[in-house]
GUFISE-373017 format. One record per residue (C-alpha): z, x, y; residue in one letter. Coordinates in steps of 0.25 Angstrom, whole numbers, plus 5000, padded with zeros to 4 digits. Last residue first. Layout:
N
+------+------+------+------+
:   zz :   xx :   yy : type :
+------+------+------+------+
:    Z :    X :    Y :    a :
...
+------+------+------+------+
***
This chain:
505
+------+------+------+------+
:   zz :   xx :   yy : type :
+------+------+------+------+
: 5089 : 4769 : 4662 :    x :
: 5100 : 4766 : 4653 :    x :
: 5102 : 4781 : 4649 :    x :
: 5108 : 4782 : 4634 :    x :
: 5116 : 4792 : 4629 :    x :
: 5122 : 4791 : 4615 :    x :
: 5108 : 4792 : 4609 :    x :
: 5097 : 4797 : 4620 :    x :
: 5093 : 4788 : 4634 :    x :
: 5084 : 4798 : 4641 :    x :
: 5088 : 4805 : 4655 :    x :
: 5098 : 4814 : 4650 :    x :
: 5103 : 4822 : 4660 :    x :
: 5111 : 4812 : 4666 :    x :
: 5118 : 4812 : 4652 :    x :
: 5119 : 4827 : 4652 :    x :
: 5125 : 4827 : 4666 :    x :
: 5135 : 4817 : 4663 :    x :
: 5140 : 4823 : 4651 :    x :
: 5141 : 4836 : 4659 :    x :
: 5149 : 4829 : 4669 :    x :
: 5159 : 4821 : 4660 :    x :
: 5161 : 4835 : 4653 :    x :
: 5163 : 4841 : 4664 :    x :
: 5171 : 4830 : 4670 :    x :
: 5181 : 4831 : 4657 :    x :
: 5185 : 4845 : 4661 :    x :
: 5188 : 4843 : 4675 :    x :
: 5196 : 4833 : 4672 :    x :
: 5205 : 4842 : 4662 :    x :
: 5205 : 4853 : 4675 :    x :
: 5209 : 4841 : 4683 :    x :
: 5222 : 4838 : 4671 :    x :
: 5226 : 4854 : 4671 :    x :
: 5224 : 4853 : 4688 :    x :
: 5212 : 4860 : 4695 :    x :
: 5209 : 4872 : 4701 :    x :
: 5203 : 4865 : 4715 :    x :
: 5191 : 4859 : 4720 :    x :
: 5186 : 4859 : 4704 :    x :
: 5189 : 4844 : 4703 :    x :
: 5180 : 4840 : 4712 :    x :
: 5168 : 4845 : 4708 :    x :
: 5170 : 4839 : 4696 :    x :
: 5174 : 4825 : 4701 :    x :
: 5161 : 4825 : 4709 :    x :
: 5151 : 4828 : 4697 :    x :
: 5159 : 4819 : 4689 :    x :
: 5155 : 4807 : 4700 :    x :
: 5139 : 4811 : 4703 :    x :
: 5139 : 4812 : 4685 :    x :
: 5142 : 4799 : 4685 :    x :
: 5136 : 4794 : 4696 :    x :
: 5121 : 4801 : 4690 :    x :
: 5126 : 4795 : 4675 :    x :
: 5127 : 4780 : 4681 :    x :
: 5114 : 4782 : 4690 :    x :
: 5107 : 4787 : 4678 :    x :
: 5111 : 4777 : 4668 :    x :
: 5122 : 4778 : 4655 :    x :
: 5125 : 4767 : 4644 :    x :
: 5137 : 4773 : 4635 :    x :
: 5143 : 4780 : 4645 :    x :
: 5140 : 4790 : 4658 :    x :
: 5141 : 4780 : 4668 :    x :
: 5153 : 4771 : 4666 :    x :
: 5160 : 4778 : 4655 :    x :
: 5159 : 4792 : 4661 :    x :
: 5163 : 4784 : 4676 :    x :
: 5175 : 4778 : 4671 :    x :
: 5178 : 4790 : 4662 :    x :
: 5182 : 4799 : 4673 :    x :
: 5188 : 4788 : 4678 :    x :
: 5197 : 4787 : 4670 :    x :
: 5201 : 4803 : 4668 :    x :
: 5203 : 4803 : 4683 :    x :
: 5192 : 4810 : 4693 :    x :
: 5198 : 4820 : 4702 :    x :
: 5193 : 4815 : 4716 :    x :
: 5204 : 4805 : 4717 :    x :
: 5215 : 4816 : 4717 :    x :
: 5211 : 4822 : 4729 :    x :
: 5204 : 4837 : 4728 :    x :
: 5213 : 4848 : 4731 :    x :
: 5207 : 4856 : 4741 :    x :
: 5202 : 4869 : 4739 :    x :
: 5185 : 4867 : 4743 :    x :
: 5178 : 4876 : 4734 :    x :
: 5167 : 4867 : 4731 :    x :
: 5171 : 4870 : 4717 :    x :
: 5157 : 4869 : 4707 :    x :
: 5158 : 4867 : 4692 :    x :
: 5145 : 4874 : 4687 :    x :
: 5154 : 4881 : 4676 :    x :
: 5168 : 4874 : 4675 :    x :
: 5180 : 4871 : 4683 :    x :
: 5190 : 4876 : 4676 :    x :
: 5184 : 4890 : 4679 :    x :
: 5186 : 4899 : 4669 :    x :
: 5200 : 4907 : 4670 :    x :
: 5200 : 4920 : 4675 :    x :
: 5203 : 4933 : 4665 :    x :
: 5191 : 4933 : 4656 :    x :
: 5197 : 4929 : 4642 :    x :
: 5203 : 4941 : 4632 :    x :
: 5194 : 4942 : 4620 :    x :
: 5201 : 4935 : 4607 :    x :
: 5205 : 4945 : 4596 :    x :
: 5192 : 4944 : 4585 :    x :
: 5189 : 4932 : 4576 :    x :
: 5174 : 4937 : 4571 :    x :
: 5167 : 4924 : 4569 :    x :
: 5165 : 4920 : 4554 :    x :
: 5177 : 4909 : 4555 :    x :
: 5174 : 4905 : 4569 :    x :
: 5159 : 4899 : 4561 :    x :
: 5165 : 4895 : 4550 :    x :
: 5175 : 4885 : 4558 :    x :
: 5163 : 4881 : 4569 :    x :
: 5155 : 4876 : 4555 :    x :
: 5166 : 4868 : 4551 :    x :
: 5172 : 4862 : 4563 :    x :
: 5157 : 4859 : 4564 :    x :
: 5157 : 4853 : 4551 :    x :
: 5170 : 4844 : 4552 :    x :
: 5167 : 4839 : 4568 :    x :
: 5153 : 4837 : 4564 :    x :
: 5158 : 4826 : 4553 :    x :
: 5167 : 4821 : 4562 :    x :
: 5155 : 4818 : 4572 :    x :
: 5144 : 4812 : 4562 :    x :
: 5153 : 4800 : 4559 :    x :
: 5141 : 4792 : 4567 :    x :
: 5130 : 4797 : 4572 :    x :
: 5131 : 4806 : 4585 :    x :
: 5122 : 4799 : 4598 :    x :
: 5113 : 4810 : 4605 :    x :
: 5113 : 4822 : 4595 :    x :
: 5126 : 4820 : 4586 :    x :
: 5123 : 4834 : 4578 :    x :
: 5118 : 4844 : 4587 :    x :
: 5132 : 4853 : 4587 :    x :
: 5137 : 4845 : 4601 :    x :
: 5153 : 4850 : 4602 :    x :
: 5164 : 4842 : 4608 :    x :
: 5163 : 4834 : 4596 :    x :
: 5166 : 4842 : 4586 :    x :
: 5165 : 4856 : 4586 :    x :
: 5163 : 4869 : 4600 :    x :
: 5164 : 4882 : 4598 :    x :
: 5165 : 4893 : 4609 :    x :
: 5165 : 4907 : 4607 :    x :
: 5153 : 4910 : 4616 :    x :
: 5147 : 4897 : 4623 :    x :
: 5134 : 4891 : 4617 :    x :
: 5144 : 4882 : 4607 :    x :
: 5147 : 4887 : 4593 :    x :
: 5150 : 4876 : 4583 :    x :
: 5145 : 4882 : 4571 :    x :
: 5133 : 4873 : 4571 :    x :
: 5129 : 4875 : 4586 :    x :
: 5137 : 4872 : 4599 :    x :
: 5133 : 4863 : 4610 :    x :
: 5145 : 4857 : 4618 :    x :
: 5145 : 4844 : 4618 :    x :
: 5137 : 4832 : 4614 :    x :
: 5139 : 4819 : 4603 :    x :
: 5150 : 4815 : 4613 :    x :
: 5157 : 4804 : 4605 :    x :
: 5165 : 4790 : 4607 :    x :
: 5162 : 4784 : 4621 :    x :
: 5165 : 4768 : 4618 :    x :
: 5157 : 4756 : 4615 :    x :
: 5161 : 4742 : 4612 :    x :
: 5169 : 4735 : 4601 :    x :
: 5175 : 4721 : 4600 :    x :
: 5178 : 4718 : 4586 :    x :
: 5176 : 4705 : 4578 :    x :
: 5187 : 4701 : 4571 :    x :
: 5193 : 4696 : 4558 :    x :
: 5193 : 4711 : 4548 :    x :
: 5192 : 4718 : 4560 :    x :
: 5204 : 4710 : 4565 :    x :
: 5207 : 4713 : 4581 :    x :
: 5220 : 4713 : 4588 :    x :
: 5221 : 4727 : 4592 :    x :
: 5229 : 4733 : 4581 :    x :
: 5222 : 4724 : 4571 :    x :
: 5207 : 4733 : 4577 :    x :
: 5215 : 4747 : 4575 :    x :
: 5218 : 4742 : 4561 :    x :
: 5205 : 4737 : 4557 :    x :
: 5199 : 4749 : 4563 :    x :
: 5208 : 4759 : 4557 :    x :
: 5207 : 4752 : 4543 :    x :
: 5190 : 4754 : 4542 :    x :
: 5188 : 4756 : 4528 :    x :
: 5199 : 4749 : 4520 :    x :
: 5204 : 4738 : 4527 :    x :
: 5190 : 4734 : 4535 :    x :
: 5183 : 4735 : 4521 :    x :
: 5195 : 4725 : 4515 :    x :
: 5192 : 4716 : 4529 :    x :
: 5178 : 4713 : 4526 :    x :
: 5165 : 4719 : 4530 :    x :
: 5162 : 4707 : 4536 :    x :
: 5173 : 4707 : 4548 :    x :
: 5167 : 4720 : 4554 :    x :
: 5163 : 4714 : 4566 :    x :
: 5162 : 4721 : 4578 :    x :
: 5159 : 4715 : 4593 :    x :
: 5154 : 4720 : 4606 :    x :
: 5161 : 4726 : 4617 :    x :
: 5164 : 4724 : 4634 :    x :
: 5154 : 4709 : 4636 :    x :
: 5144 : 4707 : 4644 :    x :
: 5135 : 4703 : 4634 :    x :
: 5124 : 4710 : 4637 :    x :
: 5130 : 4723 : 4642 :    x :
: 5140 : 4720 : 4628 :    x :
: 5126 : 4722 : 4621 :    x :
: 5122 : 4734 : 4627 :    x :
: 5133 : 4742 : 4627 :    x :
: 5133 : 4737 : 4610 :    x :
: 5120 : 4741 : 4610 :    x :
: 5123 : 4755 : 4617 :    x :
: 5133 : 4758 : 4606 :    x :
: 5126 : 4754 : 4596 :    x :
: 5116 : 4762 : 4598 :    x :
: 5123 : 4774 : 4602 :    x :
: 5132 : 4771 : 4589 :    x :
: 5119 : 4775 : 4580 :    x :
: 5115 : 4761 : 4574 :    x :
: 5123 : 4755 : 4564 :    x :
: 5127 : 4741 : 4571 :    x :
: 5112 : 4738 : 4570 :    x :
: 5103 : 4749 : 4564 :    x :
: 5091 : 4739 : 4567 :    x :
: 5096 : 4743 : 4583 :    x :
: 5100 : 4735 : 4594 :    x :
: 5097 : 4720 : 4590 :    x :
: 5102 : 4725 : 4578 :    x :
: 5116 : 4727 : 4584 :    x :
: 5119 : 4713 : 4590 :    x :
: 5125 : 4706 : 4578 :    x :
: 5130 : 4693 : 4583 :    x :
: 5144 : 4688 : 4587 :    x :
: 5143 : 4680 : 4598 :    x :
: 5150 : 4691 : 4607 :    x :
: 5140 : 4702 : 4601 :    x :
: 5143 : 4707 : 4589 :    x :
: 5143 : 4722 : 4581 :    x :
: 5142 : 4722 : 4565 :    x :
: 5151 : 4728 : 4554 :    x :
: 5144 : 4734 : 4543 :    x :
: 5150 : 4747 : 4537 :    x :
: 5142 : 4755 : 4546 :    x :
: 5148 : 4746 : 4558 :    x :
: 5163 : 4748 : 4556 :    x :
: 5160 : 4762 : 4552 :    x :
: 5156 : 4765 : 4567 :    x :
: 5171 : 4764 : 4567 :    x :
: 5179 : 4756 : 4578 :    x :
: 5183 : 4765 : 4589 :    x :
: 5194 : 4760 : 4596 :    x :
: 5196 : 4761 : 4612 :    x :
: 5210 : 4760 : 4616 :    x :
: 5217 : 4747 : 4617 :    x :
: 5212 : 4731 : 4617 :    x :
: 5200 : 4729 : 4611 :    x :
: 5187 : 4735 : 4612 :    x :
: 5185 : 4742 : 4600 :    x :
: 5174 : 4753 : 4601 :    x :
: 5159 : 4751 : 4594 :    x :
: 5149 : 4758 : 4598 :    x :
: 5155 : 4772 : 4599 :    x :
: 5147 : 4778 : 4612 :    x :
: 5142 : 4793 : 4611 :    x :
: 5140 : 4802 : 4621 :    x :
: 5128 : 4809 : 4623 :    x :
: 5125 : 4814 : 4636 :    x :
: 5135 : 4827 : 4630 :    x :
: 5122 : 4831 : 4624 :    x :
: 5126 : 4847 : 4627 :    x :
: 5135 : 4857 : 4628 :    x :
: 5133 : 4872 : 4632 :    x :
: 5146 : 4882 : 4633 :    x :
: 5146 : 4889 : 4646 :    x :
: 5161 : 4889 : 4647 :    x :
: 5162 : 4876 : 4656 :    x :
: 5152 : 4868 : 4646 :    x :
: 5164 : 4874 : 4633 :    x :
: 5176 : 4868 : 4643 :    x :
: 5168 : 4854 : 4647 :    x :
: 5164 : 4850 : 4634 :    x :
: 5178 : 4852 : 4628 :    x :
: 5183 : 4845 : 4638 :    x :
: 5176 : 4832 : 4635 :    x :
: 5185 : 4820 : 4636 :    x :
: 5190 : 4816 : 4622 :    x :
: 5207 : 4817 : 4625 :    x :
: 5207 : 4802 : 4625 :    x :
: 5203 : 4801 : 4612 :    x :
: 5188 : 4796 : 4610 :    x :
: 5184 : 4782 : 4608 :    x :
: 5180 : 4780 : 4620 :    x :
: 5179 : 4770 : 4634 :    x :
: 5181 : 4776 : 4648 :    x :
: 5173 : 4789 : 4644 :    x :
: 5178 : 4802 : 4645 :    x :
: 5185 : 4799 : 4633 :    x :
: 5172 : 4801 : 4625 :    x :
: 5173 : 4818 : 4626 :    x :
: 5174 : 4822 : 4612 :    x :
: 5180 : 4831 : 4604 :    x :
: 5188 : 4846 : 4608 :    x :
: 5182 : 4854 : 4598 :    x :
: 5181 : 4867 : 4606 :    x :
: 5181 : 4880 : 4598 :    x :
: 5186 : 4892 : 4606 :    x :
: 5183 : 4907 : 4596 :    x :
: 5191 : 4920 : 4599 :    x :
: 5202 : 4913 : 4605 :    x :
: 5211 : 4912 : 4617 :    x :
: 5220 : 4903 : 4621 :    x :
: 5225 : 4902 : 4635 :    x :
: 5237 : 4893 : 4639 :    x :
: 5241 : 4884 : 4650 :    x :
: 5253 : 4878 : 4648 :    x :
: 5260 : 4864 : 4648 :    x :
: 5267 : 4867 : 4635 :    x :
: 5263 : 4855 : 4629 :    x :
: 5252 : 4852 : 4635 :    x :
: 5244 : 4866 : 4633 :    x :
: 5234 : 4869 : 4644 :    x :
: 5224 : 4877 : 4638 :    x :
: 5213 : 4889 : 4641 :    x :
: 5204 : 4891 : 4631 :    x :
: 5199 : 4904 : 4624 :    x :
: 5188 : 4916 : 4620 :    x :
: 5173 : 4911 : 4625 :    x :
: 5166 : 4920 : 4627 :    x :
: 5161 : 4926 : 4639 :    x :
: 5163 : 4941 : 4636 :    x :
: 5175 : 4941 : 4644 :    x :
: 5182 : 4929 : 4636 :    x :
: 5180 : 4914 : 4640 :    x :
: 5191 : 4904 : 4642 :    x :
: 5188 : 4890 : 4638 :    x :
: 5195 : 4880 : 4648 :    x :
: 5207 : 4869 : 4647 :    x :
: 5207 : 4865 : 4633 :    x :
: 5220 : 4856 : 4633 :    x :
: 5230 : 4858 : 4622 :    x :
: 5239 : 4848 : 4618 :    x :
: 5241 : 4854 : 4603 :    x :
: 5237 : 4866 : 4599 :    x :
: 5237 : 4869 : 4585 :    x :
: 5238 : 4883 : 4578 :    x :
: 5228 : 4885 : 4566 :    x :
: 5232 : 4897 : 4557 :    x :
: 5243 : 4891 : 4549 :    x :
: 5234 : 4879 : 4544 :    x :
: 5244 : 4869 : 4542 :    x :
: 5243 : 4862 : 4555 :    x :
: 5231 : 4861 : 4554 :    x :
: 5231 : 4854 : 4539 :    x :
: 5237 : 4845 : 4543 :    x :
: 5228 : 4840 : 4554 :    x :
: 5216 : 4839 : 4542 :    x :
: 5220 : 4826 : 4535 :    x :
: 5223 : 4819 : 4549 :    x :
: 5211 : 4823 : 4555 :    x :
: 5201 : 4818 : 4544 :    x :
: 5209 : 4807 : 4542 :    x :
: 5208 : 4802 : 4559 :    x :
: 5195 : 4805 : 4558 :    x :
: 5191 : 4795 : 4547 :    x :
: 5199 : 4785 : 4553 :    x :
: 5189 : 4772 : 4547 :    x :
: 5191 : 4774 : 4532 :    x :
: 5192 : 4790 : 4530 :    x :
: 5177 : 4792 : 4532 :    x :
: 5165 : 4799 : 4524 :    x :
: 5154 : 4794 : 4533 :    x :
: 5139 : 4794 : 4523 :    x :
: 5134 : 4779 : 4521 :    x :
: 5119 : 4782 : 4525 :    x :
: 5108 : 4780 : 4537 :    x :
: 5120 : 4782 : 4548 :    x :
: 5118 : 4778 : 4562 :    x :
: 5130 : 4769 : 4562 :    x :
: 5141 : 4773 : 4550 :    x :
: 5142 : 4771 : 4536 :    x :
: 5153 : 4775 : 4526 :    x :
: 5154 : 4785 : 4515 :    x :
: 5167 : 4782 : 4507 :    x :
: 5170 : 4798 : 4498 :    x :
: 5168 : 4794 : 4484 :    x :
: 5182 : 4792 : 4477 :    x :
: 5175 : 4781 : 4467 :    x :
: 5181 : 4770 : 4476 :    x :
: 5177 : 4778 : 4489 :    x :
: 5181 : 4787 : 4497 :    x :
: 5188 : 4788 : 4510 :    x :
: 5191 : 4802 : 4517 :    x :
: 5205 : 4807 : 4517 :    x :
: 5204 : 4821 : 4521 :    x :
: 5210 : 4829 : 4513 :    x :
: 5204 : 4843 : 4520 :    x :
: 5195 : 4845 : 4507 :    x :
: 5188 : 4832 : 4511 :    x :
: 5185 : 4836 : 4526 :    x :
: 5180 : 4848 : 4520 :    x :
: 5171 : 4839 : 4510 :    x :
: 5166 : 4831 : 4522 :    x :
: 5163 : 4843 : 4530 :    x :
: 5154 : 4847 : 4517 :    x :
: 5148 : 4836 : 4518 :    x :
: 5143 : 4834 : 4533 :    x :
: 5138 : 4849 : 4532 :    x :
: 5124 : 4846 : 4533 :    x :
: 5127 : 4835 : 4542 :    x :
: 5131 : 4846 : 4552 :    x :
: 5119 : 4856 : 4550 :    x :
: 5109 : 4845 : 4550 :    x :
: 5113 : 4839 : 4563 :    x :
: 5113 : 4854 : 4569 :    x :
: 5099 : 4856 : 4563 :    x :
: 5095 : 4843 : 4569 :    x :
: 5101 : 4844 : 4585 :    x :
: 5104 : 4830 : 4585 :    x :
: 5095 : 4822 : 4599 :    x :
: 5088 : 4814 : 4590 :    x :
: 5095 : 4801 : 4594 :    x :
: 5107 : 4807 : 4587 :    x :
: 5108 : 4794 : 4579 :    x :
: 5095 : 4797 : 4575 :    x :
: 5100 : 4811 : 4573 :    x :
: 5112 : 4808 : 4564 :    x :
: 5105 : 4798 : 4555 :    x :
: 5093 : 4808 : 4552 :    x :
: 5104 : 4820 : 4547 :    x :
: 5111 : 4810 : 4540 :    x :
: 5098 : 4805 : 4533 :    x :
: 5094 : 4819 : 4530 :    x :
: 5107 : 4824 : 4525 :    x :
: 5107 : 4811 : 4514 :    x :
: 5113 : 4799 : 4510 :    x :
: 5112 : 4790 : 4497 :    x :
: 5118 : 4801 : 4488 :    x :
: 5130 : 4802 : 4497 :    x :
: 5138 : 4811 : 4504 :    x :
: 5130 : 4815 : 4518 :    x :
: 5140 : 4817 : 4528 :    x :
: 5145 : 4807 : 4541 :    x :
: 5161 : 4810 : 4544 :    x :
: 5171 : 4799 : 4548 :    x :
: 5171 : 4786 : 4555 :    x :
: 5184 : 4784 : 4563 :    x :
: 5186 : 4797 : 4574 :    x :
: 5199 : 4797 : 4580 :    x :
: 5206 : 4806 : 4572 :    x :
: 5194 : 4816 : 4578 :    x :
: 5195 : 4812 : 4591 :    x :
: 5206 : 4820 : 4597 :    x :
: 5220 : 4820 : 4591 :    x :
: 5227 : 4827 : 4578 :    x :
: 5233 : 4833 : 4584 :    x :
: 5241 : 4833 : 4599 :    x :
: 5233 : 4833 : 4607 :    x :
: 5223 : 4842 : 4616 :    x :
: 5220 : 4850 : 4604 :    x :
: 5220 : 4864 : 4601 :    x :
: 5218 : 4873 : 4587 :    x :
: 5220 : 4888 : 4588 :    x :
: 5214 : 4895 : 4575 :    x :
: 5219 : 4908 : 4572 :    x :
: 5208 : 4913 : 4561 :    x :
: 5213 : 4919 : 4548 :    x :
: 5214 : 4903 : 4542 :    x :
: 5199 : 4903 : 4542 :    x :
: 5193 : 4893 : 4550 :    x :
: 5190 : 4877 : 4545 :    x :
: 5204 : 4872 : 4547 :    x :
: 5202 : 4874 : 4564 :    x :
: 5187 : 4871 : 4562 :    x :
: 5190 : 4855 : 4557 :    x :
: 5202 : 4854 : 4566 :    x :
: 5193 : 4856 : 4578 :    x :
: 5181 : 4848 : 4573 :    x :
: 5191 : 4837 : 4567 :    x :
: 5199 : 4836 : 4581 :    x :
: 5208 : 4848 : 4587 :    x :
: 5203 : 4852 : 4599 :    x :
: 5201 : 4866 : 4606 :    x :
: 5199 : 4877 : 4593 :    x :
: 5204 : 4890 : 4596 :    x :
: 5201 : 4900 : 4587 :    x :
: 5206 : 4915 : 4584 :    x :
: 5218 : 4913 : 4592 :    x :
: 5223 : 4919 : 4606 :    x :
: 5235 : 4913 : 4615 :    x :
: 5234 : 4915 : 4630 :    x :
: 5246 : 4910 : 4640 :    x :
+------+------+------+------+
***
């Protein structure tokens, strides 16, 4: 079955949303996500937006923060660009109701974060993603020309005659078909890919098919070497927990088993170095001791600034029998964020004709090696932005019919060896193991051999999975090894420890 709207946008985080409310109400917009809403990252996310807002801070010292934390690898103009627009994004955010924090006076609360010179993270206490999303679902399902797809999977991008690119294919859970939708413009703001990794923050639906569907139309991505461990991770008992980068910019200190301060021994920044940093020390530090995490403490900052500024981590911390306010915290690394993607400029174009691409499946310039803190929901607001003016001024016509086969599923420079036999269940990866070997070899530590069996194994696993037109849930595989694949490719290619990827020898 084919339906047609003006835009289709796949995923329905803050990029996704934020571009949805953004165009005109004359455009048909289509919305999908793979959940029901609101689901993905973004409600997820704990910190909030980095802007300049203060006297004390300035553009220039953003801009400087955000490519040291970068390792140098930013694209400038593009870091400009976005920081440039930090405040307005804010103010939208504000004229959407969202709830953010202020202070006695009604000044918005600007908190600090690792990597940043200045107080300058506007926040809704320590949920701030969750606010955000809840403030601007409603007004989705009010907006008469937006139609919301839930439980959609993204299956291909469909290309028109001309080569653009003019629809997706989907399979639709609740119904259990397999539709075509067309459109005059495809936007891809399907989030992140840290659960292909063992250990995440991210949902579990954060495995990189975005990645893989723009790459196998010709679309041109980039830096996904550099993926991005949060430092510090509840390790307790249940799913992993992010416990905020707040935590440390308000003052709270990591330990080793003794209880001493390890961090400056590191860095001069201490506990607020860039999260590669920290993240790497504390890798370092458990190696040493032998030990699976590290400590927190945020006693000293007193249970009254616990209460009121960070009430999801004290609550989420009592739930696992642990008292922020009483106990030291054990924490450790976990795969959080992919600062590459698929390369589009400041509108959010990709090298492939019709496609857009915001959030964090994208890669604009702006997070370079190792993305600063609270920078990623703010360029989730002003590219949804900038992509939104963008459509807007293009020229909505009927959408073109699509070329009549199918594209391969299997990808460009995806080889069958034209055997017909099924292949045996034990040569199709599992989504676990999957993981196993991206957390083993291609994490938060990486070496050559490591990287070189890594890539030998997804190598294998893709050409085994295209000896026959495979099932919905292979086809989904086949997905997620691309993505794996082309991130280990990038990694082996990268000789030189930079930011979030770093080469032991």
């Amino acid at each position: 079955m084919q339906t047609n709207t003006d835009v289709l946008i796949v995923g329905a985080g803050l990029a996704g949303t934020s571009l949805a409310l953004s165009l005109p109400p004359s455009m048909h917009v289509t919305l999908l996500s793979a959940a029901p809403a609101p689901c993905g990252a973004s409600p997820m996310a704990l910190g909030g937006l980095a802007a300049v807002l203060s006297a004390e801070d300035s553009l220039e010292q953003h801009l400087e923060d955000t490519l040291e934390a970068g390792a140098r690898h930013s694209n400038p103009d593009a870091v400009r660009g976005i920081l440039q627009a930090a405040p307005q994004a804010v103010h939208w955010l504000l004229q959407q109701q969202v709830p953010l924090d202020r202070t006695e006076d009604g000044q918005l609360h600007l908190t600090r974060e690792g990597g940043h010179s200045q107080r300058r993270i506007v926040h809704a206490a320590d949920a701030s993603g969750y606010a955000i999303m809840q403030a601007l679902w409603p007004q989705l399902e009010q907006a008469a020309h937006i139609h919301q797809r839930s439980n959609c999977l993204a299956l291909a991008l469909r290309r028109n005659e001309q080569g653009k690119v003019a629809g997706v294919d989907i399979y639709d859970k609740h119904t259990g078909r397999y539709d075509t939708i067309l459109a005059q413009q495809v936007v891809l703001a399907t989030g992140g890919l840290g659960s292909l990794y063992a250990h995440s923050t991210n949902p579990d639906s954060a495995l990189g098919e975005g990645i893989a569907l723009a790459w196998r139309t010709g679309a041109q991505v980039r830096d996904l070497e550099f993926v991005q461990f949060h430092p510090t991770c509840l390790q307790a008992q249940g799913p992993t927990f992010l416990l905020t980068e707040a935590l440390r910019g308000e003052g709270g200190h990591l330990l080793d088993k003794q209880g001493r301060r390890f961090m400056p021994d590191y860095d001069v920044r201490a506990e607020l170095a860039p999260r590669d940093i920290v993240s790497r020390a504390i890798a370092a530090h458990m190696r040493q001791e032998g030990s699976h995490h590290v400590w927190l403490d945020v006693r000293h900052l007193g249970a009254d600034k616990l209460r009121e500024h960070f009430p999801k981590a004290l609550a989420e911390g009592l739930r696992r029998g642990l008292d922020l306010r009483q106990d030291w915290v054990p924490v450790a690394p976990a795969a959080h964020y992919s600062c590459g993607g698929i390369q589009t400029d400041l509108s959010g174009r990709s090298s492939a004709s019709g496609l857009y691409a915001v959030g964090e499946v994208a890669c604009t310039g702006l997070h370079g090696a190792n993305r600063l803190a609270s920078n990623s929901l703010l360029e989730c607001v002003v590219m949804g932005l900038a992509a939104a003016d963008a459509i807007a001024g293009t020229q909505v016509a009927r959408p073109s019919a699509l070329v009549p086969e199918m594209e391969n599923i299997s990808g460009e420079n995806r080889h069958s060896s034209g055997k017909s036999t099924k292949p045996s269940p034990s040569t199709i990866p599992t989504l676990p193991a999957l993981q196993n070997l991206m957390q083993e070899h291609v994490g938060l530590l990486r070496n050559s051999a490591g990287l070189s069996q890594a890539l030998q194994t997804l190598s294998n696993w893709r050409e085994q999975i295209t000896l026959h037109p495979p099932s919905l849930e292979q086809h989904c595989t086949s997905l997620h090894l691309d993505t794996a694949w082309l991130l280990t490719q990038a990694a082996l290619a990268r000789p030189q420890s930079l930011g979030a990827h770093f080469r032991l020898n």
